[in-house]
C-alpha positions in Angstrom: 0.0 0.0 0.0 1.6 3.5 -0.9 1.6 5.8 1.1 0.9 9.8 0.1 2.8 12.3 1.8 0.7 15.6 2.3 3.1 18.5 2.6 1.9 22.2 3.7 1.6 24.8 0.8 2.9 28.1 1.8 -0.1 30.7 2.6 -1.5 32.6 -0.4 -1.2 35.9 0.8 -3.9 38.3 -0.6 -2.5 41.3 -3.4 -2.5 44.5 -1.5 -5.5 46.6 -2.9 -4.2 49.8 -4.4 -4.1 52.8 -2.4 -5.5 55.8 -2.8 -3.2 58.5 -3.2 -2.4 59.5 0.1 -2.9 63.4 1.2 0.7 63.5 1.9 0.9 63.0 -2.0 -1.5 65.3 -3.1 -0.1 68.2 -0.9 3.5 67.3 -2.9 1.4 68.9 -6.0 -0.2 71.7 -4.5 2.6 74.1 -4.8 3.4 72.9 -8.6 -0.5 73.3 -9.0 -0.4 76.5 -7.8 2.8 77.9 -9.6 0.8 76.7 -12.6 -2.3 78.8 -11.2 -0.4 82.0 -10.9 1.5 81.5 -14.3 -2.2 80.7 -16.3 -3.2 84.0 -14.9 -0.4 86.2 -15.4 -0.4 84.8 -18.8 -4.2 84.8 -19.9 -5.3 87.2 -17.3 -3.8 90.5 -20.1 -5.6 88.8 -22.6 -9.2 89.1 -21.3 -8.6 92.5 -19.5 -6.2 94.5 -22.1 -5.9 97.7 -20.8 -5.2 98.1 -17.3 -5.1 102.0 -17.6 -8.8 101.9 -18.3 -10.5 104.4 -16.2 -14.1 104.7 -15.6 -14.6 107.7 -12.3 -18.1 106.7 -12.3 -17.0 103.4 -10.7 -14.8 105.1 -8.2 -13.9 102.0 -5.3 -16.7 100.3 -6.4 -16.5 96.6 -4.7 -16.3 93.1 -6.4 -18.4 92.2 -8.5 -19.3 89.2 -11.2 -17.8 91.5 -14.2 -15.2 92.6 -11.8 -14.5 90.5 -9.1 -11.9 92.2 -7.2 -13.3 95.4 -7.6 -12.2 99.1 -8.7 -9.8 101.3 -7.4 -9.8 105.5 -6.7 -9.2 106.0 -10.7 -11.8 103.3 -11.1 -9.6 101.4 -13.2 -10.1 97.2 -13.3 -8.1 95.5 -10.4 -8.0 92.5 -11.6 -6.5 93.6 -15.1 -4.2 95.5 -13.0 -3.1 92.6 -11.2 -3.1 90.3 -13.8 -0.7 93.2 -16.1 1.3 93.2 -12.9 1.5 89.3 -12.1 2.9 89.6 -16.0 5.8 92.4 -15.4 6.9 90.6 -12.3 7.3 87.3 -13.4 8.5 88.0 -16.6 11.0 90.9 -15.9 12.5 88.4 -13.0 12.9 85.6 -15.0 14.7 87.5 -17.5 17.3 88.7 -14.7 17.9 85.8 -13.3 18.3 84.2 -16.9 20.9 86.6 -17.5 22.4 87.1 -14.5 23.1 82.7 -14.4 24.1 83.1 -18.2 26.9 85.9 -17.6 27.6 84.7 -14.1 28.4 80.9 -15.1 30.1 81.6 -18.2 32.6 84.5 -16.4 32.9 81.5 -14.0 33.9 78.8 -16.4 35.9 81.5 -18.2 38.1 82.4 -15.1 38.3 78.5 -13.7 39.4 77.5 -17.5 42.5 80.0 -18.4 43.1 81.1 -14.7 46.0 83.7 -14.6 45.2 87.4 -14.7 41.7 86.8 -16.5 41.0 84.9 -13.1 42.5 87.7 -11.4 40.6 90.7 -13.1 37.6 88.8 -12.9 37.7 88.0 -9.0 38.9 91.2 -8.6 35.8 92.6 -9.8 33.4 90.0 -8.1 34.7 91.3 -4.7 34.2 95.2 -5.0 30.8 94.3 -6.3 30.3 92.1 -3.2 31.4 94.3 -1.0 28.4 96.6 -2.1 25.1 95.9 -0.9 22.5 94.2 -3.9 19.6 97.1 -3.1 22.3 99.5 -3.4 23.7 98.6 -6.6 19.8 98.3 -7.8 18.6 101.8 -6.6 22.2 103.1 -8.1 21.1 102.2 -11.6 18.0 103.2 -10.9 18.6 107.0 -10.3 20.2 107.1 -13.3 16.5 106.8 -15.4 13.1 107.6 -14.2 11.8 104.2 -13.8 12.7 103.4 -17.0 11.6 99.1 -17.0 15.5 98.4 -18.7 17.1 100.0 -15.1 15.5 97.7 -12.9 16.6 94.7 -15.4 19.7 95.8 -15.2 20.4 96.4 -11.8 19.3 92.8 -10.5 20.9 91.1 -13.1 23.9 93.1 -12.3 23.4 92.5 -8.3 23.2 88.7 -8.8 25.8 87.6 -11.5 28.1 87.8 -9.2 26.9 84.6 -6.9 26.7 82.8 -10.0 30.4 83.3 -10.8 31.9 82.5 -7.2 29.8 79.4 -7.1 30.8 77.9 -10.7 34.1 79.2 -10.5 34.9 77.6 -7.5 33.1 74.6 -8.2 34.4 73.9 -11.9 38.1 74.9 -10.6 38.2 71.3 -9.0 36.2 69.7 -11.8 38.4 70.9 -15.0 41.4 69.8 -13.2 40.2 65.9 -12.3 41.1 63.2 -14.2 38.0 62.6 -16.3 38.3 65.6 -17.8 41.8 65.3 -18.7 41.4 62.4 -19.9 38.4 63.5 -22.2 40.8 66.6 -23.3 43.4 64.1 -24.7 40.6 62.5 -26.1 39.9 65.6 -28.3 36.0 65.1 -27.1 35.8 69.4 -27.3 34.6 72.0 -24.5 30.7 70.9 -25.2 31.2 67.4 -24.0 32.6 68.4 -21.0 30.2 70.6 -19.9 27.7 68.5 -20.7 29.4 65.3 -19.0 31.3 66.2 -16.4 30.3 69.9 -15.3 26.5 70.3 -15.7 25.8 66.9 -13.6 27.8 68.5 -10.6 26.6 72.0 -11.1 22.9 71.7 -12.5 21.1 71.4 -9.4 23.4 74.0 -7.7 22.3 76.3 -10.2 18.4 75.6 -9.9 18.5 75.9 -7.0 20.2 79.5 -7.0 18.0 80.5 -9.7 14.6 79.9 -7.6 15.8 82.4 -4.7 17.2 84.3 -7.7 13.8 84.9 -8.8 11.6 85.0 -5.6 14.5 88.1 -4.6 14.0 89.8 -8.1 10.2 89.5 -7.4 10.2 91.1 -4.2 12.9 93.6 -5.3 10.9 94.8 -8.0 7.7 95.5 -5.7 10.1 97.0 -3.0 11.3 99.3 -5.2 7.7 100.2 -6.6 6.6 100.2 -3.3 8.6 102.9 -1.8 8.8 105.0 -5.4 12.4 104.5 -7.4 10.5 101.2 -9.0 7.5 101.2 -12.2 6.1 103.9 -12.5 2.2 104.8 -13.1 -0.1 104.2 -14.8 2.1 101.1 -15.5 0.3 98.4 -13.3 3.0 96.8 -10.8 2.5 94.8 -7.6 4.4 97.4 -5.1 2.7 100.0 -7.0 -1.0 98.4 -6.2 -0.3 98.3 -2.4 1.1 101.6 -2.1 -2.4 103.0 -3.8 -4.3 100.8 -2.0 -2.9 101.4 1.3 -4.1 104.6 2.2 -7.5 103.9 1.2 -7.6 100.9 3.1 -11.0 101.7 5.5 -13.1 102.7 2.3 -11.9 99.7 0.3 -9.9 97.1 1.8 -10.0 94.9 -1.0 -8.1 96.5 -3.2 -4.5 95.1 -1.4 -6.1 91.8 -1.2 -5.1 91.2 -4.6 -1.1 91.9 -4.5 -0.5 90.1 -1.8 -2.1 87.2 -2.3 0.2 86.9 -5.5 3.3 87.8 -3.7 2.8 85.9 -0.9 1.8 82.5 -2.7 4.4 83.2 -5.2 7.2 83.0 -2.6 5.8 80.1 -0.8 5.4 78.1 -4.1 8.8 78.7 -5.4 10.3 78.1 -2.3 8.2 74.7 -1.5 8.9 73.5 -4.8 12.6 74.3 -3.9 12.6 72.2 -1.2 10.7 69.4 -2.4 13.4 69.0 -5.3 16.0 69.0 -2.6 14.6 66.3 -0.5 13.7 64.2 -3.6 
């Protein structure tokens, strides 16, 4: 008679059900979400509401509204195409400094770590009197020498922050054009391009991001600063600085009219700067 030998089969363990996306994942987006918000509105916003010089005193501080939902101000002029106009200088006029300012900085850098000598020397000469000067003194400087001309601001912050740009990549690239690898992809003849595209922007790329989101949440608040205390825009050109210091001292009779520019300001720092360190933490 044979016998049968019963062995145990393992447990079937059930498949995990998907998940739901968790809140801690759906707070991860709510700053790209929001970034995307303010960037729809500053870009579409001009479109529907074109001028944002358009007065009507009839509708002096008259409240929001469903055709204007944040209201008129004392010229009874649209405030949400003046925001929207606004939300358009600001982001655009800083993403142009700190475009340029990274371009000049990084490339002065790379220039000064690659042939070294007195080029090096002028260059870090210059880099230190700059620093030695304060970055809102150097904007108000080339300020004062226009009358809130839009090309003065631009060129004050971009010639404020170049200079972080060049300390960091010329220290940085210093020790990277001098390893091994890229010596060895010199005698190789593999050209300048691959090496900054193999060996320096993997070590520097993030680095540089990373500058160039403080970079523009500074030139953001920079430009309203300087509107906001009178050496910035100019009117009737609608700016965020410009906006609160109208509204401000008609705060009692219509206290929705700074409502608007801070609300951008304020979630356009905390955005960038979330998204900053969500990148880092990644």
């Amino acid at each position: 008679m044979s016998t049968t030998t019963l062995t145990a089969s393992p447990p079937v363990q059930a498949e995990p059900a998907p998940r739901a996306p968790s809140s801690r994942h759906r707070v991860r987006w709510a700053p790209a979400l929001l970034m995307l918000a303010i960037a729809a509105f500053a870009l579409i916003g001009p479109l529907v509401w074109r001028d944002p010089a358009h007065q009507e005193l009839a509708r002096f501080l008259e409240p929001p509204s469903w055709g204007d939902p944040l209201g008129r101000d004392h010229l009874g002029r649209s405030v949400a195409a003046r925001l929207a106009h606004a939300t358009r200088l600001s982001l655009g006029l800083g993403a142009l400094c700190v475009a340029v300012a990274a371009l000049v900085g990084s490339g002065l850098g790379l220039l000064a770590a690659r042939l070294g000598g007195p080029v090096d020397a002028v260059l870090r000469s210059i880099s230190e009197v700059m620093m030695a000067l304060p970055a809102m003194l150097v904007v108000l400087l080339v300020a004062a020498f226009a009358s809130g001309d839009l090309w003065t601001l631009y060129a004050g912050m971009a010639i404020a922050q170049w200079i972080e740009y060049f300390r960091v990549v010329r220290a940085r690239s210093g020790v990277l054009l001098s390893g091994p690898a890229v010596e060895a992809a010199r005698l190789l003849q593999l050209g300048p391009l691959h090496v900054l595209r193999r060996h320096v922007w993997p070590e520097l790329g993030g680095l540089l991001s990373t500058m160039a989101t403080f970079g523009l949440v500074t030139s953001i608040l920079t430009i309203s600063a300087l509107s906001y205390v009178g050496v910035g825009v100019k009117p009737p050109r609608a700016d965020l600085g410009l906006m609160l210091t109208e509204s401000f001292p008609l705060y009692h009779e219509a206290p929705w009219l700074a409502l608007g520019p801070v609300a951008v300001l304020a979630l356009l720092t905390v955005s960038l700067l979330t998204l900053r360190r969500q990148e880092e933490n990644a």
